[in-house]
C-alpha positions in Angstrom: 45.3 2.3 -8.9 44.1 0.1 -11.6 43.8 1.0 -15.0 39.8 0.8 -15.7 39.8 3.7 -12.9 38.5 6.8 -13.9 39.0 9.4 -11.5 36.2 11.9 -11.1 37.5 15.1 -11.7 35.4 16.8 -9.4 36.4 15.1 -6.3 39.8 17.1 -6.9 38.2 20.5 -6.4 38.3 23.2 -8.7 42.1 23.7 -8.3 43.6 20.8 -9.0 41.3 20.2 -11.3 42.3 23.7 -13.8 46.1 22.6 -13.4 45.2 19.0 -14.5 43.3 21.1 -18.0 46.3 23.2 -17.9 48.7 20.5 -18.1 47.1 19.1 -20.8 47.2 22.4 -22.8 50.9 22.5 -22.0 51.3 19.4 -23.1 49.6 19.6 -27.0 50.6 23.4 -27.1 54.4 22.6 -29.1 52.9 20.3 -31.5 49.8 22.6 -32.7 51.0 25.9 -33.1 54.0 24.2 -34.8 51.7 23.1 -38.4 50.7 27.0 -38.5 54.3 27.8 -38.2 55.0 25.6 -40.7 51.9 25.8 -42.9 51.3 29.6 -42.8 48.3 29.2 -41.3 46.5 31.3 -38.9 48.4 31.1 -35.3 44.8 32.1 -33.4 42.2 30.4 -35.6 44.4 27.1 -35.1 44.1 27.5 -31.1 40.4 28.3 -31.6 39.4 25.6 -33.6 41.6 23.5 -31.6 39.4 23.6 -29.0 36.3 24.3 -30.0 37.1 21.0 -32.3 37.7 19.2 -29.0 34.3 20.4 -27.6 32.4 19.3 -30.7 34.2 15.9 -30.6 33.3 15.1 -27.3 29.8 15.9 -27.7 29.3 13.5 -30.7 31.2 10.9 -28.7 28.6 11.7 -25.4 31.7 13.6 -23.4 32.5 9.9 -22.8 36.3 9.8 -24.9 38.3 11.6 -22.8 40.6 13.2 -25.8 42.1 16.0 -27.0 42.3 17.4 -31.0 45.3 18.9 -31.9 46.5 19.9 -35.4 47.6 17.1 -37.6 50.8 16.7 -38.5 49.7 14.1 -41.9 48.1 17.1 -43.9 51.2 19.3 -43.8 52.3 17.7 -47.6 49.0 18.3 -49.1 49.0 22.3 -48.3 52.8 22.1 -49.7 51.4 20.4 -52.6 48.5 22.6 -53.3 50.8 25.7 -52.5 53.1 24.3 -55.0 50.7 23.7 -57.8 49.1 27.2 -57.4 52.1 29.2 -57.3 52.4 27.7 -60.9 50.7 28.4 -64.4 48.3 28.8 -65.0 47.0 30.1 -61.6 50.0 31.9 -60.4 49.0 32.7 -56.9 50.9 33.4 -53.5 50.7 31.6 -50.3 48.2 33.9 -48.7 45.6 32.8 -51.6 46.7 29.5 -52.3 46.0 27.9 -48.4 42.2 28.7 -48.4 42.2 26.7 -51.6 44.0 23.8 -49.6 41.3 24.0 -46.5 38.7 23.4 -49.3 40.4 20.1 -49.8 41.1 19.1 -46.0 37.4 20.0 -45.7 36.8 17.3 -48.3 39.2 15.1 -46.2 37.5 15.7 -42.9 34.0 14.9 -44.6 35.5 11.4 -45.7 35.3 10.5 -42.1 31.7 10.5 -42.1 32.1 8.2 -45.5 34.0 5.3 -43.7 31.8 6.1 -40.2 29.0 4.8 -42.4 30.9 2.0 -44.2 31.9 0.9 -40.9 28.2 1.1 -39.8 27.2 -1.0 -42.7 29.6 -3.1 -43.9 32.0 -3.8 -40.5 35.5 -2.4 -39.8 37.5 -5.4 -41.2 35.5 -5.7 -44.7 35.9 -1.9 -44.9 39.4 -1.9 -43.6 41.0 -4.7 -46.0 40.9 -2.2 -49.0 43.2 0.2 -46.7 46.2 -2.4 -45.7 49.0 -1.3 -44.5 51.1 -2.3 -47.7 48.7 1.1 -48.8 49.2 3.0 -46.1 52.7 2.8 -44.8 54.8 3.5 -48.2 51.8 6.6 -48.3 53.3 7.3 -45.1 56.6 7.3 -46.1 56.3 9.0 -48.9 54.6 12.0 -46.7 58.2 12.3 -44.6 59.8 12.6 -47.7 58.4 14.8 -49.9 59.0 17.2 -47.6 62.0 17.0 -46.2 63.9 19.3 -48.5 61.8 22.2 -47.1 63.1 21.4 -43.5 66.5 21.2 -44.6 66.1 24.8 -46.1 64.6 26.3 -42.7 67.4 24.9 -40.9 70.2 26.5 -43.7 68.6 29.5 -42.1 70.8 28.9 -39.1 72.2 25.7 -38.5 73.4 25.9 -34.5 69.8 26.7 -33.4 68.5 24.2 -35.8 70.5 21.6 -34.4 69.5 22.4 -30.6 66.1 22.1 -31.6 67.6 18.5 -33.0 69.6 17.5 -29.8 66.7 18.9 -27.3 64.4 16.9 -29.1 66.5 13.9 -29.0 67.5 13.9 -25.4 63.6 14.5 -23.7 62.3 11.8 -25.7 64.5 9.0 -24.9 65.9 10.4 -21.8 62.8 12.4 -20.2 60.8 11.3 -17.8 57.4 12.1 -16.8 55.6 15.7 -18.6 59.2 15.8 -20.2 59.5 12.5 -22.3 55.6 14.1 -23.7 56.1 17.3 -24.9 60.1 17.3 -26.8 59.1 19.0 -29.4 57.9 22.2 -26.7 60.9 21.5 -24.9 62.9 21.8 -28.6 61.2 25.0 -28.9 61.8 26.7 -26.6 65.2 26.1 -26.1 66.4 26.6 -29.6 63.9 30.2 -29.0 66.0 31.0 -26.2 69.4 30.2 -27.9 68.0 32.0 -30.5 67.2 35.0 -28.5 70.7 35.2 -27.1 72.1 35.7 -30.8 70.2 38.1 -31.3 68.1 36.4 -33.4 64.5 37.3 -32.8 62.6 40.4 -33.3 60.2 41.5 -31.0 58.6 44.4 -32.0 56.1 42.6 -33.5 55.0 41.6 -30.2 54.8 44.9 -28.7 52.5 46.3 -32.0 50.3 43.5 -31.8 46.6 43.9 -29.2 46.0 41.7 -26.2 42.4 41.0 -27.4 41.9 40.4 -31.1 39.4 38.1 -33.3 41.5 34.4 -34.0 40.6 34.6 -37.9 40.2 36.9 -40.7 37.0 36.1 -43.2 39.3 37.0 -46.4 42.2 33.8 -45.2 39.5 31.1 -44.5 38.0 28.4 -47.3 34.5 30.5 -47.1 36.5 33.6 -49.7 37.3 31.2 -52.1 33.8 31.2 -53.3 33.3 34.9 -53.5 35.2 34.5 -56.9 36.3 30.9 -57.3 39.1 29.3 -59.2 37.0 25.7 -59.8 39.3 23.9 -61.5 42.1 25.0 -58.7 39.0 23.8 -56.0 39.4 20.4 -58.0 42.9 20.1 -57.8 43.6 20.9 -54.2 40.3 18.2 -53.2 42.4 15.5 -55.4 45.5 16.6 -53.7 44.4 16.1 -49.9 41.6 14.0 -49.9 43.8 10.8 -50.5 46.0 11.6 -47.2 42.6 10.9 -45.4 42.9 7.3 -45.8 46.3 7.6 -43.7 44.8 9.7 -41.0 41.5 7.8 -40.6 43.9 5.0 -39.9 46.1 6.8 -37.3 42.4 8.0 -35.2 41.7 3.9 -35.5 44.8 3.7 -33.6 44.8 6.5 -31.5 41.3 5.3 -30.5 42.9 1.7 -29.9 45.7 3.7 -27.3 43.4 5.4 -25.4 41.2 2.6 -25.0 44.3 0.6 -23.8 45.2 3.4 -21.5 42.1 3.7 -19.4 41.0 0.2 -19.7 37.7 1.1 -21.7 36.6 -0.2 -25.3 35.5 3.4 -26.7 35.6 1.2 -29.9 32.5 -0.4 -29.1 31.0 2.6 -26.7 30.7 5.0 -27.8 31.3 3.4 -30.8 33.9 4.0 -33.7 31.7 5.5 -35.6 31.0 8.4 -33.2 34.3 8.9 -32.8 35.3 9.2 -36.6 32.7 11.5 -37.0 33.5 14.0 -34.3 37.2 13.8 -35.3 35.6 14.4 -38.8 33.8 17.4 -38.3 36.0 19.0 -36.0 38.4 18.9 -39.4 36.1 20.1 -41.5 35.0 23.2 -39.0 38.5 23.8 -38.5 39.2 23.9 -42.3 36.3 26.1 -43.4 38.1 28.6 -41.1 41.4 28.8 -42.0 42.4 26.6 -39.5 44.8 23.1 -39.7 43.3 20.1 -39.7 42.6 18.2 -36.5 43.3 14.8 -34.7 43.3 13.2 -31.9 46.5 14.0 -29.7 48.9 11.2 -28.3 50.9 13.6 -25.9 47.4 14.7 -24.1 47.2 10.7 -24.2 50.6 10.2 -22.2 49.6 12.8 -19.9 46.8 10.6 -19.3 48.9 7.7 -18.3 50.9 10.0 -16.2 48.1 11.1 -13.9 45.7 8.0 -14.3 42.9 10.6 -14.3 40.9 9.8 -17.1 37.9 11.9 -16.4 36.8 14.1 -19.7 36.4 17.4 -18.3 39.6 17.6 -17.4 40.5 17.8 -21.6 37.3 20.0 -21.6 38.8 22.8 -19.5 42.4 22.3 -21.8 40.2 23.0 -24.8 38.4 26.2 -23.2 42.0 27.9 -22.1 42.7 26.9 -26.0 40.3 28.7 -26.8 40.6 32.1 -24.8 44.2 32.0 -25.9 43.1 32.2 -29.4 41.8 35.8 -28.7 45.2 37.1 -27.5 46.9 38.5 -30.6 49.9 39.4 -29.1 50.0 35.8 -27.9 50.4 34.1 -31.1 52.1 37.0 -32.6 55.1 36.2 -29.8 54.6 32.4 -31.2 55.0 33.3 -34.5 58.2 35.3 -34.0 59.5 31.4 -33.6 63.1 31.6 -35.7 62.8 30.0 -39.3 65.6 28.4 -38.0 64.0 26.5 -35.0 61.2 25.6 -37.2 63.5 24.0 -39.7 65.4 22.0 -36.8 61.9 20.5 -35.1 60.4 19.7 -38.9 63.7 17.9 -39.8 63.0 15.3 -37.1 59.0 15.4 -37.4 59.6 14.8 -41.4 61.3 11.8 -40.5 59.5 10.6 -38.1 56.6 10.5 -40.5 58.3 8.6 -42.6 59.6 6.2 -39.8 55.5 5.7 -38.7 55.4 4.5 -42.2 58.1 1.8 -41.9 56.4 1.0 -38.6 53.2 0.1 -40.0 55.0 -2.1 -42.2 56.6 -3.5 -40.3 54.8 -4.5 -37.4 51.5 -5.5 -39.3 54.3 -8.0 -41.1 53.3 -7.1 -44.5 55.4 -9.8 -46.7 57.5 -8.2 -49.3 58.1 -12.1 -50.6 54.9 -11.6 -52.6 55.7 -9.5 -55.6 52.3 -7.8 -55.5 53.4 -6.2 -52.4 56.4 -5.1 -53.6 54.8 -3.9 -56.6 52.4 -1.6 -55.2 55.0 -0.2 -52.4 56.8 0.4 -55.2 54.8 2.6 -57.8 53.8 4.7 -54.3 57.0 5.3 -53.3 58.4 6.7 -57.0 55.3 7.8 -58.2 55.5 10.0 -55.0 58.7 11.1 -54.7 59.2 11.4 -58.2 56.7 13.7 -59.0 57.1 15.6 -56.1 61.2 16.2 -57.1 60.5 16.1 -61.0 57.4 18.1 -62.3 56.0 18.8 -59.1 52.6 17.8 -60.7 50.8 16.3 -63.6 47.9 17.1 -64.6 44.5 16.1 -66.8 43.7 19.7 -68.7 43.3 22.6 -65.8 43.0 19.9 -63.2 46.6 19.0 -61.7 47.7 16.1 -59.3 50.3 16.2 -56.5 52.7 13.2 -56.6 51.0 12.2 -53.1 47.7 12.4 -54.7 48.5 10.0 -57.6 50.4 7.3 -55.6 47.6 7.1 -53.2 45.1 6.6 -55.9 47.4 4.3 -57.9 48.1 2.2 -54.3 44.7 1.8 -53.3 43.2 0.4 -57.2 46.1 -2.0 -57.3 45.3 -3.3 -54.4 41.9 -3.8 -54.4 42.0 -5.7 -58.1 45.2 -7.6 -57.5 44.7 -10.7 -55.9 46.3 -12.3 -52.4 44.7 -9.6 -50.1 46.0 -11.0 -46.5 45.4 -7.9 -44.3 42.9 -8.5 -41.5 41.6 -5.8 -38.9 41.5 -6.8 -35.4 43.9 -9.7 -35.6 47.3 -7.7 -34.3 46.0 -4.4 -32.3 50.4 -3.7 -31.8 49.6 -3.4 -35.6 46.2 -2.1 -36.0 48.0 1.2 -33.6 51.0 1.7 -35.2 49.8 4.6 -37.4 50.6 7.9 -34.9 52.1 10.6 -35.9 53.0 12.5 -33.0 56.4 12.5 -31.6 
């Protein structure tokens, strides 16, 4: 069948049709609930807003795009970082009240979308595009694998032999799978090291059994709306400069994640719907998300694959993914079985999803053949990377008064000036699209 075919879904029947939306849940499931895991983040709300952030996309993109929003794996380092910087003086506060203050700042993030939506709009994606080159972008990248991969090696200390099956069942389905396999290793991690796990003896269930089989997916006092019943402003500052900067890296990856799915169905959603609609539905199904307590979203390269796999390309079969999402999300004793997940197992899948952030990042260098002859480049990949890493292993932050800055937060600015006001700007959208797609961070 060619590749501009797009299968009517209906034609299947109503069978075939809910194991086609199921298959596409199965096939997003690992990657999602895995940033709550790893995030502390609500379990339910994330399956909620994963969905109903799918729904709201495709509307704005006139149920023409036919993708699914997961959570995003780029925004892990800025909850870290705002965790981080709360649990310090002068704020002092646990996990539980720090991550509302976080969503504030992915909020922000996700409302950034509609920013470059418009810039696009007025100004064209390759003016708007040259201040965001990848010699910006991929050393941010890199930097995001690596300021956290000392909490992944301390999750897998937890338990090193089900850490490394996570590792190795990783490993083999995604160079040796085939088919639904070679899409989902991380599930298929999961659940193996869960199962090794379980034969230790190393899970506790009763959890499971306390928890009811219909529940609400999110509590008012855990989502960003609480902050403002007695706000910490300077705090609401801090965690907006923390975040907001990893935007520019995500932005790029739904470009690119755009560019794939076009490729894979053999239409330009680029030009229809338009990128504009597509930022913007990506954009405010973040900020919803957010402003509940839930991870941030993006558009989903496994649900992608699956795509490819079936060469059914027909949007209401993602539509029916998103609404089992979403009645999932009212089964307490659902997520509460998910969230038994071994600290262990967490730490194994984060080690290899760390560094594969980190390894997009050398990709986008890479392949959009940024030239480290010219010593502005290496200049600005160089303050990025140590301004980066180095605050994030040294003081953890610096700050301006009350007002503090993650090490991610300050390289990204620091990247982005220098290379707008130094000159030999090269970088051209549109000219490469292997480079234009190489920003995806799924595995």
């Amino acid at each position: 069948m060619a590749n501009n075919a797009v299968f009517d879904a209906r034609s299947l029947g109503a069978p075939k049709m809910a194991v086609l939306g199921l298959q596409h849940l199965f096939a997003m499931f690992g990657a999602t609930v895995l940033v709550p895991m790893i995030t502390g983040l609500s379990m339910s709300a994330t399956l909620l807003f994963a969905g109903l952030g799918t729904l709201i996309f495709h509307f704005l993109t006139k149920l023409k795009v036919p993708a699914f929003l997961g959570s995003s794996f780029a925004f892990i380092g800025g909850y870290a970082g705002v965790v981080q910087i709360a649990s310090e003086a002068p704020y002092g506060l646990t996990m539980s009240q720090a991550l509302p203050y976080a969503c504030i700042g992915v909020f922000c993030a996700g409302l950034m979308y509609f920013v470059l939506a418009a810039l696009f709009a007025v100004f064209g994606t390759r003016r708007v595009m040259r201040f965001f080159p990848p010699i910006v972008t991929g050393p941010v990248i890199i930097a995001i694998g690596l300021t956290l991969s000392g909490s992944a090696i301390n999750s897998c200390t937890d338990n090193w032999w089900i850490a490394l099956a996570a590792i190795l069942i990783i490993i083999v389905c995604n160079i040796w799978g085939r088919g639904m396999i070679k899409i989902i290793p991380i599930l298929m991690g999961v659940i193996g090291s869960y199962i090794l796990a379980c034969c230790l003896g190393k899970v506790d269930f009763s959890a499971v059994r306390d928890a009811a089989w219909i529940g609400l997916p999110f509590k008012m006092q855990d989502t960003a709306i609480a902050v403002f019943k007695s706000p910490n402003w300077s705090l609401i500052l801090t965690a907006i400069i923390t975040i907001l900067p990893i935007s520019l890296a995500t932005m790029v990856e739904h470009i690119g994640d755009m560019c794939a799915i076009s490729s894979t169905t053999g239409r330009d959603y680029l030009s229809d719907p338009g990128l504009h609609r597509t930022l913007m539905g990506d954009g405010l199904a973040t900020a919803l998300a957010s402003a509940f307590g839930a991870p941030a979203n993006t558009t989903y390269g496994e649900n992608t694959g699956v795509l490819n796999i079936t060469q059914v390309f027909d949007p209401r079969v993602i539509r029916i993914a998103a609404v089992l999402a979403i009645l999932l999300s009212f089964c307490p004793k659902f997520a509460t079985a998910v969230s038994t997940m071994p600290t262990a197992t967490v730490g194994g899948v984060s080690l290899v999803l760390y560094g594969m952030i980190s390894a997009v990042g050398i990709r986008n260098v890479v392949e959009n053949k940024v030239d480290f002859t010219k010593s502005r480049n290496v200049i600005i990949a160089a303050l990025i990377l140590v301004l980066a890493i180095g605050i994030a292993y040294g003081p953890g932050s610096v700050g301006i008064g009350a007002v503090k800055f993650s090490g991610l937060a300050v390289a990204a600015i620091v990247g982005i000036v220098l290379n707008a006001i130094l000159p030999g700007k090269d970088y051209e959208f549109g000219k490469d699209l292997k480079g234009d797609s190489s920003v995806n961070f799924e595995i």
